[in-house]
C-alpha positions as a Markdown table, in Angstrom:
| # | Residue | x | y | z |
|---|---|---|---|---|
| 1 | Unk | -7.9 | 4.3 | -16.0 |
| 2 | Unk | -8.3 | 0.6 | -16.0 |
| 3 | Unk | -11.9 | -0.3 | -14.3 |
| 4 | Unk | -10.1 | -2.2 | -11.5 |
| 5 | Unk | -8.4 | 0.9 | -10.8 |
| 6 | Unk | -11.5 | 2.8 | -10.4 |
| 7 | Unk | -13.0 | 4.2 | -7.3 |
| 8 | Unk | -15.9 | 1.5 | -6.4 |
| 9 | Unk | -19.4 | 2.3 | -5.1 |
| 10 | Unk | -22.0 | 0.1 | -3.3 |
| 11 | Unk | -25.2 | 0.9 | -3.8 |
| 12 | Unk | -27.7 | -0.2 | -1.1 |
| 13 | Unk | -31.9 | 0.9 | -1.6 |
| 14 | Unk | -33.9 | 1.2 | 1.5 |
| 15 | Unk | -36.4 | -1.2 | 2.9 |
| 16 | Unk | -39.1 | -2.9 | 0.7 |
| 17 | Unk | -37.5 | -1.2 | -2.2 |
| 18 | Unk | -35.6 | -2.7 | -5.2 |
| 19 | Unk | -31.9 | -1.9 | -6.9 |
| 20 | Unk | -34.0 | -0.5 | -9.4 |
| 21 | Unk | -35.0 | 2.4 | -7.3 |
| 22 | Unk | -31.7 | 3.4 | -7.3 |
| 23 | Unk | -30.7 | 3.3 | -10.8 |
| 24 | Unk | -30.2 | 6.9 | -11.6 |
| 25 | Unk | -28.0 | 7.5 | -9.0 |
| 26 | Unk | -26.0 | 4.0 | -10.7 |
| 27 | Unk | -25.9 | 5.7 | -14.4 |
| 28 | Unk | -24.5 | 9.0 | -12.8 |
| 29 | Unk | -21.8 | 7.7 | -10.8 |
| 30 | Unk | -20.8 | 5.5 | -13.8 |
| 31 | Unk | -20.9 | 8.4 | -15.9 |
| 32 | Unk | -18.6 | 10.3 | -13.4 |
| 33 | Unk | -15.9 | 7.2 | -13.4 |
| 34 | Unk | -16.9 | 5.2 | -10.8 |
| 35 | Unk | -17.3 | 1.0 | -11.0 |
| 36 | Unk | -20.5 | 0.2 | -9.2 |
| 37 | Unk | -22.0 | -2.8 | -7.7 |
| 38 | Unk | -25.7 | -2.1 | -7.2 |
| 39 | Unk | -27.0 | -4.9 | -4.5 |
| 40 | Unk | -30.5 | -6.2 | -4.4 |
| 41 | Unk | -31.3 | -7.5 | -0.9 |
| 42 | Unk | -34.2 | -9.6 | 0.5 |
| 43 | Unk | -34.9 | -5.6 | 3.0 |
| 44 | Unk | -38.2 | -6.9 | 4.7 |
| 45 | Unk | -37.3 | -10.7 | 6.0 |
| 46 | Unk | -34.5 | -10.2 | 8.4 |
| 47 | Unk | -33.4 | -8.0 | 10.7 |
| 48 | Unk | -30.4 | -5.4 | 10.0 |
| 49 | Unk | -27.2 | -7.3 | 11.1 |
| 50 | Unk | -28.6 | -10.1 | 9.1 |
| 51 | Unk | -28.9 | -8.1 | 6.5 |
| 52 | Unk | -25.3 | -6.8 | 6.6 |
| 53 | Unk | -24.0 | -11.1 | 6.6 |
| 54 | Unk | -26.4 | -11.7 | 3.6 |
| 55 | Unk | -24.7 | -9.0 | 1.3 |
| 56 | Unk | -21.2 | -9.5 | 2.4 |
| 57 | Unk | -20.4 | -11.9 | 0.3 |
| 58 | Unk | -20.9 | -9.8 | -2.7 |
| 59 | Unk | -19.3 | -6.7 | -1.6 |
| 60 | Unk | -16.0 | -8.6 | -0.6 |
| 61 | Unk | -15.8 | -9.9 | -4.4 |
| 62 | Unk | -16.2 | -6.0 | -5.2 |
| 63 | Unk | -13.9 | -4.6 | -2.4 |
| 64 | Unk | -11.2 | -7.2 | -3.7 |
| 65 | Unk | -10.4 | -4.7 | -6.8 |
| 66 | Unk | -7.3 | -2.1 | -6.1 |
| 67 | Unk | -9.1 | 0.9 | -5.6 |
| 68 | Unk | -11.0 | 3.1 | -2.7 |
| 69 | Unk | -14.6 | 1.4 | -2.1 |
| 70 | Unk | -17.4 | 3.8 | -1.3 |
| 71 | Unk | -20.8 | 3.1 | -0.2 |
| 72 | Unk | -24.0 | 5.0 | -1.1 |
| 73 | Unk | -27.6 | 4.1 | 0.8 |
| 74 | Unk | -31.2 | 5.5 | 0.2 |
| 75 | Unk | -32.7 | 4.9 | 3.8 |
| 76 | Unk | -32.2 | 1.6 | 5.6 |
| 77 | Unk | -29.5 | 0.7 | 3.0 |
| 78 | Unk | -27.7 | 3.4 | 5.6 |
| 79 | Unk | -28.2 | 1.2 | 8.7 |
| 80 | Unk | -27.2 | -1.8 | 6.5 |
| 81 | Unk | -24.1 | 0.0 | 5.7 |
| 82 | Unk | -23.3 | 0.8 | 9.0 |
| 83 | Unk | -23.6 | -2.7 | 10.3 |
| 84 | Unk | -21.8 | -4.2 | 7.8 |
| 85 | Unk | -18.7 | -2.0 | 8.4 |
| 86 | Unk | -18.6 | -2.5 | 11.7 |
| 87 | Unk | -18.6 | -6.1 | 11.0 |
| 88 | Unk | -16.5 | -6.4 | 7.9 |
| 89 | Unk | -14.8 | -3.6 | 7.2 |
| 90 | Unk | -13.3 | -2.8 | 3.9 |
| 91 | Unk | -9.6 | -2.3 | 3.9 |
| 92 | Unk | -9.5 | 0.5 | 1.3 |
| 93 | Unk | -12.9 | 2.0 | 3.1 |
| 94 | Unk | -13.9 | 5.4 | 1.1 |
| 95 | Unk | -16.9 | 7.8 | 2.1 |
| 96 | Unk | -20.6 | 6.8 | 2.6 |
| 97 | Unk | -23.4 | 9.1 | 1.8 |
| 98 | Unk | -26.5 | 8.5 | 2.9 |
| 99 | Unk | -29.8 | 10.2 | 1.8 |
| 100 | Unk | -32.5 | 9.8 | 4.2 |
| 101 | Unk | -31.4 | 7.9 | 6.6 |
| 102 | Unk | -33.3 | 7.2 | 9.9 |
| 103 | Unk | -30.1 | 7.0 | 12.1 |
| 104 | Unk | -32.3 | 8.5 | 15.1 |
| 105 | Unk | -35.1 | 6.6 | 13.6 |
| 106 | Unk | -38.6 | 8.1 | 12.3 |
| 107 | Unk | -41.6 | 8.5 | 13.9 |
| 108 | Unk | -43.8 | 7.2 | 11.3 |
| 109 | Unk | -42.3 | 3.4 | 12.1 |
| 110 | Unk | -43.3 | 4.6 | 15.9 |
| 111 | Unk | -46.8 | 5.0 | 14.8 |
| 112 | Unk | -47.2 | 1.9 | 13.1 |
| 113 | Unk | -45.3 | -0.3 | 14.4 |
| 114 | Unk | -48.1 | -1.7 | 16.6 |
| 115 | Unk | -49.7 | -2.7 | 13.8 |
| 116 | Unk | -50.3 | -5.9 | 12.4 |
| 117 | Unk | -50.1 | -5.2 | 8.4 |
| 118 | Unk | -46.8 | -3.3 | 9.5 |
| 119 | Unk | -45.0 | -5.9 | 11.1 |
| 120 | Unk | -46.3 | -8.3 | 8.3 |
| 121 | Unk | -45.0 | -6.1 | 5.5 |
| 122 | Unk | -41.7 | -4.2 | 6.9 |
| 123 | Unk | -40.9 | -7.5 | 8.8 |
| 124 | Unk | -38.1 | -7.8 | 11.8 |
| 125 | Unk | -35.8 | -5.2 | 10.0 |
| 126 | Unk | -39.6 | -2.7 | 10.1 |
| 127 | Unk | -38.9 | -2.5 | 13.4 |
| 128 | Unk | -35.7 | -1.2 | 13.9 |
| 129 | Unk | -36.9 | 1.5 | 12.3 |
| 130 | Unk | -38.8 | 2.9 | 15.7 |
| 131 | Unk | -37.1 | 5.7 | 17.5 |
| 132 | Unk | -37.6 | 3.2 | 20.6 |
| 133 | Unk | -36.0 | 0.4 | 18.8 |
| 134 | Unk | -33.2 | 2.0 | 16.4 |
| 135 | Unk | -30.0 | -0.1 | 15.8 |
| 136 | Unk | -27.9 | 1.4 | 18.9 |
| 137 | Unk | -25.9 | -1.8 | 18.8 |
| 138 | Unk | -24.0 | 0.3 | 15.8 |
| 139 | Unk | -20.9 | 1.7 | 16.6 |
| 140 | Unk | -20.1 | 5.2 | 15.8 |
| 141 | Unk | -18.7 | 5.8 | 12.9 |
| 142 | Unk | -14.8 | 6.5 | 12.6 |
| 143 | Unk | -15.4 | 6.9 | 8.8 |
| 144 | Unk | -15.6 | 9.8 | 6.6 |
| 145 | Unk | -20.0 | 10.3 | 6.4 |
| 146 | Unk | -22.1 | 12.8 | 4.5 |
| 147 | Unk | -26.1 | 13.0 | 5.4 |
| 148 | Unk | -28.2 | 13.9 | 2.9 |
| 149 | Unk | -31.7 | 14.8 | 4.2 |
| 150 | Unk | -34.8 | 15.9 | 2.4 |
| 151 | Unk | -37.1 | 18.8 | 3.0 |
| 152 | Unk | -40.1 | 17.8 | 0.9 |
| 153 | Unk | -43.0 | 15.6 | 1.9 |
| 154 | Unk | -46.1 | 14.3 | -0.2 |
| 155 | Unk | -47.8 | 12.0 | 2.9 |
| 156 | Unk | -49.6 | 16.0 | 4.2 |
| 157 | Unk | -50.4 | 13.6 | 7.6 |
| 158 | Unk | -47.0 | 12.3 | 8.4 |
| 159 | Unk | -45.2 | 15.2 | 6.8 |
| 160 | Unk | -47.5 | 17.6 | 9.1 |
| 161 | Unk | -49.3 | 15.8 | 12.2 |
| 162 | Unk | -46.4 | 12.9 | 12.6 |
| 163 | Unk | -42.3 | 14.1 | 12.1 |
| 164 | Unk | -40.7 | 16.9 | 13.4 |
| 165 | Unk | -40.6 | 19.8 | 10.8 |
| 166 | Unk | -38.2 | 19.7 | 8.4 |
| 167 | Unk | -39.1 | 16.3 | 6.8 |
| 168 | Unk | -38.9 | 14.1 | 3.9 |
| 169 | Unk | -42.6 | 12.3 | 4.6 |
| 170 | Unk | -40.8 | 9.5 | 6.6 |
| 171 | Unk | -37.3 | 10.7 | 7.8 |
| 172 | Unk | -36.8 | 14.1 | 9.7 |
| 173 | Unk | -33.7 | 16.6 | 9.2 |
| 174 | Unk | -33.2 | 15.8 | 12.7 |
| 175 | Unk | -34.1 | 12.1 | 12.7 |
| 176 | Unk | -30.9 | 12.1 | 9.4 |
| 177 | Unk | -28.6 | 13.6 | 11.1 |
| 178 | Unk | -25.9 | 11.1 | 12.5 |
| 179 | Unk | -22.8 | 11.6 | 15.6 |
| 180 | Unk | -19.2 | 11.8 | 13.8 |
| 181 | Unk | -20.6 | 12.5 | 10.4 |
| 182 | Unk | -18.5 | 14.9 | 8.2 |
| 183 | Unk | -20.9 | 17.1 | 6.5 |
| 184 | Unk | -24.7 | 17.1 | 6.1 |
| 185 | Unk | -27.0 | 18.9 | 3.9 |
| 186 | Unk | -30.6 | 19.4 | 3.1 |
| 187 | Unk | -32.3 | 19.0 | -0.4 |
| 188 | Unk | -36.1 | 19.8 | -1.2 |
| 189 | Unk | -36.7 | 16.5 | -2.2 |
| 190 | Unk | -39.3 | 13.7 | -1.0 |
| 191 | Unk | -37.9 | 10.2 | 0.8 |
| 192 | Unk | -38.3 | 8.3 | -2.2 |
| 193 | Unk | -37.7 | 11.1 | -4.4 |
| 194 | Unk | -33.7 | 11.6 | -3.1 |
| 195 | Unk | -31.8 | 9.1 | -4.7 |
| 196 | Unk | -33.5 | 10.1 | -7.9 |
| 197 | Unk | -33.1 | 14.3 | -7.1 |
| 198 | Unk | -30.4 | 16.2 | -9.2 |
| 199 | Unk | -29.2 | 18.5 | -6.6 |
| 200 | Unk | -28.4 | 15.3 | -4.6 |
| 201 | Unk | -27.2 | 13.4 | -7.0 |
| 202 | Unk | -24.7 | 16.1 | -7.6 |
| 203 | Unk | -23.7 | 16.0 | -4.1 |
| 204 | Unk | -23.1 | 12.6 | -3.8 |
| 205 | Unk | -20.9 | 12.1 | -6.3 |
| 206 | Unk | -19.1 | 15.9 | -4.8 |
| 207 | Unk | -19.0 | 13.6 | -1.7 |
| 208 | Unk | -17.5 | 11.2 | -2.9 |
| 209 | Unk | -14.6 | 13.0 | -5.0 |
| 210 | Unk | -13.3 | 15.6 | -2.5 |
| 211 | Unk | -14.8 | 14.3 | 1.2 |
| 212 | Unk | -17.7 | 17.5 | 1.5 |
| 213 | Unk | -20.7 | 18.8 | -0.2 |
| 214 | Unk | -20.2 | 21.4 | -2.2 |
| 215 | Unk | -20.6 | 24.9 | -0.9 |
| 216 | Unk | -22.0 | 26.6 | -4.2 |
| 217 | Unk | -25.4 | 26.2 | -5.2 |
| 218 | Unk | -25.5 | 22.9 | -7.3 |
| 219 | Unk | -27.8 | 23.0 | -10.8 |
């Protein structure tokens, strides 16, 4: 298939992580046929519908190709991607998966928000992270969805004392799950351990391909 012919994929990494982080993820879809357009964005100096104008520009260049454009987001990257759809929608719109995302929000941003050092590291976007303070400006999605969610924490305080049980260490099972999605499964994998986990990997690109995880365990 020609490579302007084949299905696209943004990749979006969560807050005051890099492209990098994501990388795995890029090689596998690549591997399975996919064109990918892996965005580093500036995740702690604006807030989330900034966010979604700054990378625009870049995805419409991508989106411009004459095939189905799919997005994939670790984290906040999910909240980006929903705020730039609802503001720019692509006309050949795929799926989006998203792997830990706080749509609900997480309870760790709730304990820390009052903090100085957290407001001064996470920035404007840190805060829309609260469960008080979560994006609701976002529209429901109308768009085919899959929530990944992990089940493995390293942090023993936030993953015990902080989040609702399951948890990934910063998002809960619950916190993940999102209204209108089209499937949703649960990995044992850690927040910044899922867009590098095999079993999710696998359903990503399962997403992507037939529009559901798959049903059979994955290996």
């Amino acid at each position: 298939m020609n490579s302007a012919q084949c299905p696209g994929v943004v990749l979006l990494h969560g807050i005051a992580r890099t492209s990098s982080s994501l990388k795995r993820l890029e090689r596998a879809l690549q591997t399975s046929g996919f064109a990918t357009l892996n965005i580093a964005y500036a995740s702690r100096t604006k807030p989330i519908a900034a966010l979604a104008d700054d990378i625009h520009p870049a995805i419409a260049r991508f989106a411009g190709r004459e095939a189905p454009l799919h997005f994939v987001a670790h984290s906040m990257g999910g909240l980006v991607v929903r705020a730039c759809i609802a503001k720019y929608r692509p006309s050949r719109l795929g799926g989006v998966v998203m792997l830990g995302t706080p749509n609900g929000g997480s309870e760790v941003a709730d304990l820390l928000s009052g903090s100085r050092f957290y407001r001064a590291f996470y920035g404007p976007a840190g805060l829309e992270l609260t469960t008080a303070r979560r994006p609701d400006a976002l529209p429901d999605v109308d768009y085919p969805v899959g929530v990944i969610a992990g089940s493995r924490f390293i942090d023993p305080v936030a993953g015990l004392f902080v989040l609702p049980k399951p948890n990934d260490g910063r998002v809960s099972v619950q916190s993940a799950m999102l209204t209108g999605m089209t499937d949703h499964i649960v990995v044992k994998a850690s927040h910044t351990g899922l867009p590098r986990n095999a079993i999710a990997i696998a359903h990503t690109i399962a997403f992507l391909r037939e529009g559901h995880f798959r049903t059979a365990p994955l290996t």
